[in-house]
C-alpha angles and dihedrals in degrees: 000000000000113000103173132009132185133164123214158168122256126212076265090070082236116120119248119183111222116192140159114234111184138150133210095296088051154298131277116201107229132199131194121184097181130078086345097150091054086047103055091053091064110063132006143212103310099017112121112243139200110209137162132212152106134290116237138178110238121175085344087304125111112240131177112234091212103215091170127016135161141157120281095252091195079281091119116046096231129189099224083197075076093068103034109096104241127195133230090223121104098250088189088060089042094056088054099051086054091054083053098050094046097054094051087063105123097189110083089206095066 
């Protein structure tokens, strides 16, 4: 899923597109130098994405240099619960403590 995307212009003067993709374990900041203007047009910020590329180290950080991405058109059968951040905490306990907290408002006008 694409979580951030912004174009831009390198030292070059040539537009690269930079963008985070992640799912619910994490994000991967990605990079593409080639054909970036005509890429960014094709999908936006939330929009699930199929790209192709290689992993390389930059500043000590991973980074996918993207040679090929587009938008995921229903041609891939996606569990949308994949991309959705979770938390390790019990929501069903947390839903109670709420209740409790709730009730024990004294002030009828909250």
């Amino acid at each position: 899923m694409v979580k951030e995307k912004h174009l831009s212009l390198g030292k070059n003067g040539r537009p690269f597109l930079s963008l985070s993709l992640g799912d619910r374990t994490g994000s991967l900041d990605g990079k593409m130098w080639e054909h970036a203007e005509t890429a960014a047009r094709e999908f936006d910020v939330g929009d699930l994405v199929l790209a192709k590329g290689q992993i390389q180290l930059f500043q000590g950080r991973k980074q996918l240099i993207i040679h090929r991405i587009e938008k995921n058109q229903g041609t891939l059968s996606i569990d949308m619960s994949e991309y959705i951040p979770t938390s390790n905490v019990d929501s069903q306990g947390l839903f109670l403590e709420l209740l409790q907290i709730v009730k024990s408002m004294k002030n009828d006008h909250l």
